[in-house]
py3Dmol code that shows the C-alpha trace and the ligand (Angstrom):
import py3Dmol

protein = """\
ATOM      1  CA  UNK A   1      66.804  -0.482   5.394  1.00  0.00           C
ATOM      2  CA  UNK A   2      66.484   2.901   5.601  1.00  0.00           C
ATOM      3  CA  UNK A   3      66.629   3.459   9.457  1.00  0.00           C
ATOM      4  CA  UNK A   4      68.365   0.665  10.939  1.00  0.00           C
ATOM      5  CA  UNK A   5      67.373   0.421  13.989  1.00  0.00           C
ATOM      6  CA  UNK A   6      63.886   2.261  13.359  1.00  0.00           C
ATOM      7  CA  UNK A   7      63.727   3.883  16.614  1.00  0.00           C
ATOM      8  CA  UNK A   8      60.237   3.132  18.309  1.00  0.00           C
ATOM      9  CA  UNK A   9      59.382   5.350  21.790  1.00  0.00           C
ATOM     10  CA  UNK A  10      56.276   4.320  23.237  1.00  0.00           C
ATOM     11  CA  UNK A  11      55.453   7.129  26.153  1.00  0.00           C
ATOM     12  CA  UNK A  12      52.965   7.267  28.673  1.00  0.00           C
ATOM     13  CA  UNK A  13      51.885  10.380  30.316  1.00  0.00           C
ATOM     14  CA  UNK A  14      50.168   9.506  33.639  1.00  0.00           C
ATOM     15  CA  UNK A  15      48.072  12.544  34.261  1.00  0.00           C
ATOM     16  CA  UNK A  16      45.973  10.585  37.219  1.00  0.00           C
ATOM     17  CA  UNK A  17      43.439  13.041  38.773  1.00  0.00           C
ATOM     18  CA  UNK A  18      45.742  16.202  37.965  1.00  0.00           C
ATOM     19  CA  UNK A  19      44.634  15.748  34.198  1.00  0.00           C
ATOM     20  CA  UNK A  20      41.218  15.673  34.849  1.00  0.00           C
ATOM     21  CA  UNK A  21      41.421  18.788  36.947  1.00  0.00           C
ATOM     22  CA  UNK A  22      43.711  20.292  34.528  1.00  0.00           C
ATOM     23  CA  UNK A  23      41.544  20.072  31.661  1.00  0.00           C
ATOM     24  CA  UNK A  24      38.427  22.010  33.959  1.00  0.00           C
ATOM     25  CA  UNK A  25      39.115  23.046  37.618  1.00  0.00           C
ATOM     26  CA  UNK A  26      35.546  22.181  38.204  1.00  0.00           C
ATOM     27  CA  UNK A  27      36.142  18.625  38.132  1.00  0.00           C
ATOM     28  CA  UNK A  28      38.136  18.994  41.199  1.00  0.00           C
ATOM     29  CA  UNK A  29      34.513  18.453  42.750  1.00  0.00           C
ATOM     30  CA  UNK A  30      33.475  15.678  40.721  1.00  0.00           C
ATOM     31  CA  UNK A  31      34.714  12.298  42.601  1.00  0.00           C
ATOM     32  CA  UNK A  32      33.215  10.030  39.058  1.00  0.00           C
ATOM     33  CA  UNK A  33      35.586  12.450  36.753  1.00  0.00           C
ATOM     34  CA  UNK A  34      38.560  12.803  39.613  1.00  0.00           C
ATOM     35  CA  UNK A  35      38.165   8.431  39.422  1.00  0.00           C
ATOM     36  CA  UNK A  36      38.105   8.258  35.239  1.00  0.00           C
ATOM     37  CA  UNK A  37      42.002   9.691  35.847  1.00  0.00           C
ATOM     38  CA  UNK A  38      42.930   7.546  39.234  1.00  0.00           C
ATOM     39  CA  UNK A  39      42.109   4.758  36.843  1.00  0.00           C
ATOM     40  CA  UNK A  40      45.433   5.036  35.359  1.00  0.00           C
ATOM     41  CA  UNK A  41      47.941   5.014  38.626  1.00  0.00           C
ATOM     42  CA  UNK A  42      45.278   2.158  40.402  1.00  0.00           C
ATOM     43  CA  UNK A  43      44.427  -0.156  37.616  1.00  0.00           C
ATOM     44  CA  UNK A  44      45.773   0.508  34.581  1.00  0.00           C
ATOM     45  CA  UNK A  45      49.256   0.997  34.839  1.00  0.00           C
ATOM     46  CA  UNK A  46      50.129  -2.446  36.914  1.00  0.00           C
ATOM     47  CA  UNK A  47      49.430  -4.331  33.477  1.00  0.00           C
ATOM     48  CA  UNK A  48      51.091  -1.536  31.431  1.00  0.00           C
ATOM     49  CA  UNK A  49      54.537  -2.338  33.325  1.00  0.00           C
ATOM     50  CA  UNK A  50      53.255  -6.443  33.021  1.00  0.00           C
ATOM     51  CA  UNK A  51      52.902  -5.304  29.721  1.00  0.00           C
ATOM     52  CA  UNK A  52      56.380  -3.621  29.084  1.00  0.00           C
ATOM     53  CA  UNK A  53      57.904  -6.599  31.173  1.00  0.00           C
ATOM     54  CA  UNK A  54      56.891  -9.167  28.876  1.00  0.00           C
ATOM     55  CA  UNK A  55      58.326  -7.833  25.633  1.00  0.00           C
ATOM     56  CA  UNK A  56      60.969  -6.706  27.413  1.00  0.00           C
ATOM     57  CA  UNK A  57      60.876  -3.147  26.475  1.00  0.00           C
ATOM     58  CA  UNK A  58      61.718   0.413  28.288  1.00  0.00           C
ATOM     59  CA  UNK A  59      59.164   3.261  28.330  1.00  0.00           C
ATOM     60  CA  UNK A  60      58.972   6.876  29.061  1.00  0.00           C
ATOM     61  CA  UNK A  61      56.359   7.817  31.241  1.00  0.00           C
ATOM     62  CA  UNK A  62      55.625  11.991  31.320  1.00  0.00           C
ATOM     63  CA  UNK A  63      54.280  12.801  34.955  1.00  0.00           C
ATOM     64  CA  UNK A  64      53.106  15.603  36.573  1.00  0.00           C
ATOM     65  CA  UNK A  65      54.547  16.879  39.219  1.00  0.00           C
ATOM     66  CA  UNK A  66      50.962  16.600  41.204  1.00  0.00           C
ATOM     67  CA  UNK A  67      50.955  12.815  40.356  1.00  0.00           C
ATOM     68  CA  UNK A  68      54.232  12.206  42.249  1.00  0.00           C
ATOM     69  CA  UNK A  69      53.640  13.819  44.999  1.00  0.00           C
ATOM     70  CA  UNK A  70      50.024  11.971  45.239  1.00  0.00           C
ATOM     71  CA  UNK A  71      50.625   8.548  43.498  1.00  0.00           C
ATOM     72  CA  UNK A  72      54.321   8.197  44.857  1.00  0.00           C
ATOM     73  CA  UNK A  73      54.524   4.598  45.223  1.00  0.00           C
ATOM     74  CA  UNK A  74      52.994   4.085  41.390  1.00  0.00           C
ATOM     75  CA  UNK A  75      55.746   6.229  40.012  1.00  0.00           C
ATOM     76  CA  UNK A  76      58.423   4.775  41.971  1.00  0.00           C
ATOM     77  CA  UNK A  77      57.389   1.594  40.698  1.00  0.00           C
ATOM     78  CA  UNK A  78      57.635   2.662  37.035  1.00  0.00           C
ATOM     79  CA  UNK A  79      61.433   4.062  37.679  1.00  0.00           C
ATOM     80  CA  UNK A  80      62.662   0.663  39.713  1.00  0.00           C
ATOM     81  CA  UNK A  81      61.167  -1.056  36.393  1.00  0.00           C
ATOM     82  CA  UNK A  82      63.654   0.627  34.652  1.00  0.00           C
ATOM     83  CA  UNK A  83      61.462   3.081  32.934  1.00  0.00           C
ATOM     84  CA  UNK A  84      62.341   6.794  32.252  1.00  0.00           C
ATOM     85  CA  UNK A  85      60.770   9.294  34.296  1.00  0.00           C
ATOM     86  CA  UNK A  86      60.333  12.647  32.476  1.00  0.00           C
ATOM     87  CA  UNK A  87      58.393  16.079  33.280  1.00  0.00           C
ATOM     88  CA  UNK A  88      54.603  16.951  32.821  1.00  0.00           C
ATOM     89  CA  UNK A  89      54.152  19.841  34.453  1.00  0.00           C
ATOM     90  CA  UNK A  90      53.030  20.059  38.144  1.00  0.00           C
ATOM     91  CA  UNK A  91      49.348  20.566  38.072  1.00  0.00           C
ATOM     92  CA  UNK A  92      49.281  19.400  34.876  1.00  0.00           C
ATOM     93  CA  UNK A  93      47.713  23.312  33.192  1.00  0.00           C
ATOM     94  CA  UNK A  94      49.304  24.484  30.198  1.00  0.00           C
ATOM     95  CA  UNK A  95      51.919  26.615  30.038  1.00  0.00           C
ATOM     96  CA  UNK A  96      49.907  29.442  28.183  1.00  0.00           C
ATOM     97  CA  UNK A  97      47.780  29.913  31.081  1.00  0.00           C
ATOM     98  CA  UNK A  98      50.575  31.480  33.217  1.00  0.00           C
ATOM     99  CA  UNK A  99      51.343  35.586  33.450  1.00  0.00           C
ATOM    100  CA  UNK A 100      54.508  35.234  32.661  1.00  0.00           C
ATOM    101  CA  UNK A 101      57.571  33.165  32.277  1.00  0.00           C
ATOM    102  CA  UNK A 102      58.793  33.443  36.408  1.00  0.00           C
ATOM    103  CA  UNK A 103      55.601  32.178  37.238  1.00  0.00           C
ATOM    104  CA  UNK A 104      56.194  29.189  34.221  1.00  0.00           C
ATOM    105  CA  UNK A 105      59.213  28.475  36.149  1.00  0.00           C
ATOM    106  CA  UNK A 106      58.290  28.062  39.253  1.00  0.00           C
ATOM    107  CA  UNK A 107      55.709  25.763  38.049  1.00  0.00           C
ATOM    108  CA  UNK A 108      58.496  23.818  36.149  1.00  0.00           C
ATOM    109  CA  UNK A 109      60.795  23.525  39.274  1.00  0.00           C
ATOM    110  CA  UNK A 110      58.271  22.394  41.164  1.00  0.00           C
ATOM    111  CA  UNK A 111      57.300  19.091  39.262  1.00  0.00           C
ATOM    112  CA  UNK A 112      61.399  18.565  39.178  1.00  0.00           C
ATOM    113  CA  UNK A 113      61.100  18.317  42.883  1.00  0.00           C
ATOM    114  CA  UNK A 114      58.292  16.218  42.878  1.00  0.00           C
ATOM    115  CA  UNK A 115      59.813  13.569  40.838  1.00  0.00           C
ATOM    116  CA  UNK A 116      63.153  13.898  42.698  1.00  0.00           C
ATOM    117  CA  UNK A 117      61.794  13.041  45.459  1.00  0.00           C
ATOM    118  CA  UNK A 118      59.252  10.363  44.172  1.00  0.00           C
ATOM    119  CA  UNK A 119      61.361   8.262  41.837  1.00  0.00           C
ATOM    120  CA  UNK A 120      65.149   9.708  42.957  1.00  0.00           C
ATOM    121  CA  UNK A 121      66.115  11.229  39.509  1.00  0.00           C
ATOM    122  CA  UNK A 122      66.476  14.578  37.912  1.00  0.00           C
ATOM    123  CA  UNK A 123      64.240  13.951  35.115  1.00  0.00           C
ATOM    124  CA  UNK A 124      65.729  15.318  31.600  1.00  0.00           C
ATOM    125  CA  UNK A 125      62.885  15.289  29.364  1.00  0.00           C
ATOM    126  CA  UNK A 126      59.937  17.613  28.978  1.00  0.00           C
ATOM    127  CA  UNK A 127      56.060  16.836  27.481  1.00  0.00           C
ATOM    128  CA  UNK A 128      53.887  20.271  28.144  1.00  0.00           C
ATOM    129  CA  UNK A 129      49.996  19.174  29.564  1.00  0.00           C
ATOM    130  CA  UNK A 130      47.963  19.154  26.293  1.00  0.00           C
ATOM    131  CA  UNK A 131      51.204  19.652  24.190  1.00  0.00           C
ATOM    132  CA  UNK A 132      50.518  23.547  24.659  1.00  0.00           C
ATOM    133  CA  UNK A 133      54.097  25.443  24.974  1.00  0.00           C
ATOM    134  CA  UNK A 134      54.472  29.228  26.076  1.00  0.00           C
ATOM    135  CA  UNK A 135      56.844  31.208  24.077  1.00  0.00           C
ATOM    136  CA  UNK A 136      59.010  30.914  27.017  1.00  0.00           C
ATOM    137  CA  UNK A 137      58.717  27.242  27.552  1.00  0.00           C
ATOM    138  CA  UNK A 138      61.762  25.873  25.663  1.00  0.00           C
ATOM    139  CA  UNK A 139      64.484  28.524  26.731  1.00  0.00           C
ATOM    140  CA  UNK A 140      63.046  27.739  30.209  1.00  0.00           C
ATOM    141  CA  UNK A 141      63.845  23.925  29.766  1.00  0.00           C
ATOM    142  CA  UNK A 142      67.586  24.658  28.139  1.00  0.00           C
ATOM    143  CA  UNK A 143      68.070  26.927  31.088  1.00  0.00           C
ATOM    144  CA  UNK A 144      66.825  24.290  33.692  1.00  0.00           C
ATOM    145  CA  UNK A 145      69.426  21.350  31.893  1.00  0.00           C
ATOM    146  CA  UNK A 146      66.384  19.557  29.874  1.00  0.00           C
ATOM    147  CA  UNK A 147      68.089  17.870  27.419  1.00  0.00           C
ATOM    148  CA  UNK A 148      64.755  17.031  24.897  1.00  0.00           C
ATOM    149  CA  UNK A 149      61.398  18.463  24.303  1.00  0.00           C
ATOM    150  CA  UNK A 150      58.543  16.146  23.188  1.00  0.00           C
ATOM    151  CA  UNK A 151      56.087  18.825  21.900  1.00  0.00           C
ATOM    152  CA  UNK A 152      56.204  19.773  18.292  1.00  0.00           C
ATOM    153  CA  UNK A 153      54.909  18.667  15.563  1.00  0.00           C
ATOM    154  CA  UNK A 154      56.308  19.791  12.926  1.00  0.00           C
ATOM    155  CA  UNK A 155      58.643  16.751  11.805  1.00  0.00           C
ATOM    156  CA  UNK A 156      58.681  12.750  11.296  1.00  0.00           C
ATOM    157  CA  UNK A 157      62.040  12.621  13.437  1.00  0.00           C
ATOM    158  CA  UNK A 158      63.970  14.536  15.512  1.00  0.00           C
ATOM    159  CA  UNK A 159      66.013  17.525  15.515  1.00  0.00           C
ATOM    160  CA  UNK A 160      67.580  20.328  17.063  1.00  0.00           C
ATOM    161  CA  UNK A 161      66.353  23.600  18.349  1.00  0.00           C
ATOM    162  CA  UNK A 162      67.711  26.799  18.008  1.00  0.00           C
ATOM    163  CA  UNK A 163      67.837  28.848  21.211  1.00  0.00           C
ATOM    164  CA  UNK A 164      69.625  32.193  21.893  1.00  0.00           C
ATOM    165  CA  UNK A 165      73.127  31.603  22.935  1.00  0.00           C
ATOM    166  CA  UNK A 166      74.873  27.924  22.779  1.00  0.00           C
ATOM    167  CA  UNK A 167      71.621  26.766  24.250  1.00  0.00           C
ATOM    168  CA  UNK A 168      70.650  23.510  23.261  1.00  0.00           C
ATOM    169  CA  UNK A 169      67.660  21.608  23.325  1.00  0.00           C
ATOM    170  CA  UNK A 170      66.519  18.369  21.086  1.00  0.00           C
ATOM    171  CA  UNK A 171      63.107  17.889  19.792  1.00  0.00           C
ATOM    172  CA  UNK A 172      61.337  14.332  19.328  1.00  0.00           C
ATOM    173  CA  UNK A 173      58.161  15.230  17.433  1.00  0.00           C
ATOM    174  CA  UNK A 174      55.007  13.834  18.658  1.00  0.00           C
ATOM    175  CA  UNK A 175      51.548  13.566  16.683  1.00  0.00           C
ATOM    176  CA  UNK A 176      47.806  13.499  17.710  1.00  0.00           C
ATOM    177  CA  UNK A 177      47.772  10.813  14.925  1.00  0.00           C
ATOM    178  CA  UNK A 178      49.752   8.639  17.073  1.00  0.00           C
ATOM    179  CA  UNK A 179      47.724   9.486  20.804  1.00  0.00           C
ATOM    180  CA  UNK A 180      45.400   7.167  22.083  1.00  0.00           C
ATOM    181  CA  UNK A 181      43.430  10.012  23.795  1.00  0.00           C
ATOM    182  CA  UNK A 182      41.548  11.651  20.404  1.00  0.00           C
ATOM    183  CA  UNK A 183      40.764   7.995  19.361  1.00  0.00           C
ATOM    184  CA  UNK A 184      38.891   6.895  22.623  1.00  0.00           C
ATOM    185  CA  UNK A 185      38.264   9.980  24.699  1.00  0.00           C
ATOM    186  CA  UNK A 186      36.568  12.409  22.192  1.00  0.00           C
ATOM    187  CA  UNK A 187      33.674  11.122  20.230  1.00  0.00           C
ATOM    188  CA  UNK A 188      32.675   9.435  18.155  1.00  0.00           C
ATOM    189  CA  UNK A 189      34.858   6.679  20.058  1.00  0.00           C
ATOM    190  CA  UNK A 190      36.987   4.621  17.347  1.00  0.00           C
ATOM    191  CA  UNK A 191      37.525   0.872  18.071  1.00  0.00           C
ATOM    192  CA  UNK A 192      40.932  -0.326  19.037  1.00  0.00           C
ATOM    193  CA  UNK A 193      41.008  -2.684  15.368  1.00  0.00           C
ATOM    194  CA  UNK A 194      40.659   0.673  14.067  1.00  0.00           C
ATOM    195  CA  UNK A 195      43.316   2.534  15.630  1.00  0.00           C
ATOM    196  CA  UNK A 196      45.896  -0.300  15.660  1.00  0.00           C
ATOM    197  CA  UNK A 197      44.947  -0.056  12.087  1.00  0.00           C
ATOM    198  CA  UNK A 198      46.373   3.227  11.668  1.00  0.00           C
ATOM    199  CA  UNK A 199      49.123   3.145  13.687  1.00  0.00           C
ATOM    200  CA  UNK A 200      50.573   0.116  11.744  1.00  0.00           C
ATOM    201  CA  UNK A 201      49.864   2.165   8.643  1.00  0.00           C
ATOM    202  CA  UNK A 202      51.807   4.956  10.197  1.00  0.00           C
ATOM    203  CA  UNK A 203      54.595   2.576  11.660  1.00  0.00           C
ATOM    204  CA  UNK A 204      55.243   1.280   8.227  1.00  0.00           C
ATOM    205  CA  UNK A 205      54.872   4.200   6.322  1.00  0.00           C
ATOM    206  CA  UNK A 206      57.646   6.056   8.847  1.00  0.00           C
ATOM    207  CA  UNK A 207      59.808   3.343   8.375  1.00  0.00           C
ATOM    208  CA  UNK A 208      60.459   4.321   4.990  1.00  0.00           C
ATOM    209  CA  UNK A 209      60.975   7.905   5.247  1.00  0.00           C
ATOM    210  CA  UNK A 210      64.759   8.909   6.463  1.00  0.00           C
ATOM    211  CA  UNK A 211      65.794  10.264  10.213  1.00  0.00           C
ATOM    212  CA  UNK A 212      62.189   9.166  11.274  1.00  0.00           C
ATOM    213  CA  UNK A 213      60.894   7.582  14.460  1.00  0.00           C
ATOM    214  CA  UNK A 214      57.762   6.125  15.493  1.00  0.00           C
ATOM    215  CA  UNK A 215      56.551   8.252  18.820  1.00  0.00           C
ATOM    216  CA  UNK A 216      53.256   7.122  20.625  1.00  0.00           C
ATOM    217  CA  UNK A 217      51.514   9.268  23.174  1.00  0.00           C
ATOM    218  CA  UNK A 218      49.419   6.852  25.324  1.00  0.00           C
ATOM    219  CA  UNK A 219      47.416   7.361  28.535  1.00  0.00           C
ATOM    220  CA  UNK A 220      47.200   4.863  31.526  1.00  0.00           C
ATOM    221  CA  UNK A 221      43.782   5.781  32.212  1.00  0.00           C
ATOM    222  CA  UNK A 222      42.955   5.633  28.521  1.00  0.00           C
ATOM    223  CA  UNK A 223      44.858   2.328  27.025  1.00  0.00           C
ATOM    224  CA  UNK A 224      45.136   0.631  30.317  1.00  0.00           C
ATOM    225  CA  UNK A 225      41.409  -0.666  29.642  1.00  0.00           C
ATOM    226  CA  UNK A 226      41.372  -4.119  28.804  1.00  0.00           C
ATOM    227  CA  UNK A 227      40.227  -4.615  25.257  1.00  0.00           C
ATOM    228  CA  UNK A 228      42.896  -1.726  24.152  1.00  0.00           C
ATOM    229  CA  UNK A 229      45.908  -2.981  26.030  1.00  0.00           C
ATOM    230  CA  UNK A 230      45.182  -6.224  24.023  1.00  0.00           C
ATOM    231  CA  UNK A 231      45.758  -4.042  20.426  1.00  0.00           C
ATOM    232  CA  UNK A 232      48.650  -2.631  21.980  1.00  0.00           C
ATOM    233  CA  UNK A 233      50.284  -6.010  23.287  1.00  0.00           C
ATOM    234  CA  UNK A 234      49.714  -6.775  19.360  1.00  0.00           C
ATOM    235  CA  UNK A 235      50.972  -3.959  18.514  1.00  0.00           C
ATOM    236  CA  UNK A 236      54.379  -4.504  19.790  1.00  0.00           C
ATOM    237  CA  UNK A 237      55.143  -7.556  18.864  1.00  0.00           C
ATOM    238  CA  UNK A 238      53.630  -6.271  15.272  1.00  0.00           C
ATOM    239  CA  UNK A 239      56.755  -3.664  15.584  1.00  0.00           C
ATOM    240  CA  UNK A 240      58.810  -6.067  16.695  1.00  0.00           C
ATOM    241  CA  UNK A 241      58.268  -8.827  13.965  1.00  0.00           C
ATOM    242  CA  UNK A 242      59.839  -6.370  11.310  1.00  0.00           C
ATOM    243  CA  UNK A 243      62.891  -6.969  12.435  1.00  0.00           C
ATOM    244  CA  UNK A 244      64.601  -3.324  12.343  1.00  0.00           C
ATOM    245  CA  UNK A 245      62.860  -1.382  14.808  1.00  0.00           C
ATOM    246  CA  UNK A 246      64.268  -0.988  18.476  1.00  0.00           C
ATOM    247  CA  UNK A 247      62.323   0.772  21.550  1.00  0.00           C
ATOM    248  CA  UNK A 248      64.165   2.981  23.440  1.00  0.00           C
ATOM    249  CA  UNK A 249      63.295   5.330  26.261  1.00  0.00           C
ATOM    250  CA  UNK A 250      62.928   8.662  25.010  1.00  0.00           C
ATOM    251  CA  UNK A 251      66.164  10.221  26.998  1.00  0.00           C
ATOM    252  CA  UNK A 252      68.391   7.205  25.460  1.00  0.00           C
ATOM    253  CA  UNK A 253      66.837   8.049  21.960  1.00  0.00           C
ATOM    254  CA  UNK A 254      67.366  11.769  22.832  1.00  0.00           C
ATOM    255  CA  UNK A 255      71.274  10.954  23.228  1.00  0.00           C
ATOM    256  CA  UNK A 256      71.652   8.489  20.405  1.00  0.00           C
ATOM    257  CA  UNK A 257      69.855  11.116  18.383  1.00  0.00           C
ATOM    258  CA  UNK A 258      72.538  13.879  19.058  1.00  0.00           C
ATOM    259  CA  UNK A 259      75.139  11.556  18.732  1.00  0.00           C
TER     260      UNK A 259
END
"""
ligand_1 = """\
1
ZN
Zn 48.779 14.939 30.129
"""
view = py3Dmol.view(width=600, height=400)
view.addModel(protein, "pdb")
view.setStyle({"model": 0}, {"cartoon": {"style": "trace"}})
view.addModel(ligand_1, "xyz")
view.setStyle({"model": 1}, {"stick": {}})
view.zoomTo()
view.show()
């Protein structure tokens, strides 16, 4: 084998209402749009974690700051579980859409208090709402003791930045290939036969290629629906049947990486 393990990452941002919001502040008014996100947190994420439970494997999930401080008892959950608990911004807006890079900070320090105080851990790891960086975004994170970006896509594995100074920062490449939320969210809808389809294509086709790793974006609110948490319970045990592949929680992947 090529990659032995494979490493596997499956990640879950749980953007909750703050996602909904995020994407257009007028939605803050809607209660059927501001329920589409609470869908994840209330409903879908319990049989996510049943889920992870039952094949035994540790997540990632990406949360913003807003969701902790709203949905505390859903995120502490996830941690006890054993899962990793990583940074999604506060509000959950992109940072391109502040003035400048104080402002981006502040932003950034507030979602670390917010999980602090939600799930009791610093978290390490850092997924930008809507995968949209500022050029400030990633000096910001090496300067606030992130240890790994999950933003770029310019690679089948990851790999190192390079910041000013002995900055350092680790990348694990993400994909809208492997997201859930183009498949189901923006139309035309694809089925979940469809998009397991490609996903194994992509699993198996990664496999193959050296320093790769297989790193799925996934949405409570978006694969916690019934019918598509059944493709992804096959999935996994799909990924697991080959043999070489091992999940890991994106911070643990982030050190095994460097090492
Ligand atoms: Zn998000």
């Amino acid at each position: 084998m090529i990659n032995d393990p494979f490493p596997v990452c499956l990640t879950f941002d749980l953007d909750a209402e703050a996602g909904v919001v995020g994407r257009d502040a007028a939605n803050a008014d809607r209660p059927v749009a501001l329920s589409m996100g609470r869908y994840g947190p209330n409903t879908g994420l319990q049989y996510i974690l049943d889920l992870l439970d039952k094949h035994e494997v540790k997540a990632t999930f990406f949360v913003p700051g807003w969701t902790a401080d709203n949905h505390t008892a859903a995120v502490a959950k996830c941690a006890k579980a054993g899962h990793e608990i990583a940074h999604h911004g506060y509000h959950h807006v992109p940072p391109t859409s502040f003035a400048n890079a104080e402002e981006e900070r502040e932003e950034i320090e507030r979602g670390i208090e917010a999980i602090e105080k939600a799930a009791s851990v610093r978290p390490t790891g850092y997924r930008a709402p809507a995968w949209e960086l500022s050029p400030h975004t990633l000096g910001l994170l090496a300067g606030l003791d992130f240890t790994y970006s999950s933003n770029m896509m310019d690679a089948d594995g990851p790999y190192e930045h390079e910041l000013n100074g002995d900055a350092k920062l680790l990348e694990l490449p993400v994909s809208w290939t492997l997201d859930d939320y183009p498949f189901f969210m923006s139309r035309p809808e694809r089925t979940a036969a469809e998009v397991e389809e490609i996903w194994r294509d992509e699993f198996d086709a990664l496999r193959e290629r050296e320093g790769a790793a297989f790193v799925l974006t996934l949405h409570p609110h978006v694969i916690g629906r019934p019918g598509r948490l059944a493709m992804l319970d096959s999935l996994i045990a799909y990924i697991r049947h080959t043999g070489d592949a091992e999940f890991f929680r994106c911070d643990e992947f982030a050190q095994l990486a460097r090492a």
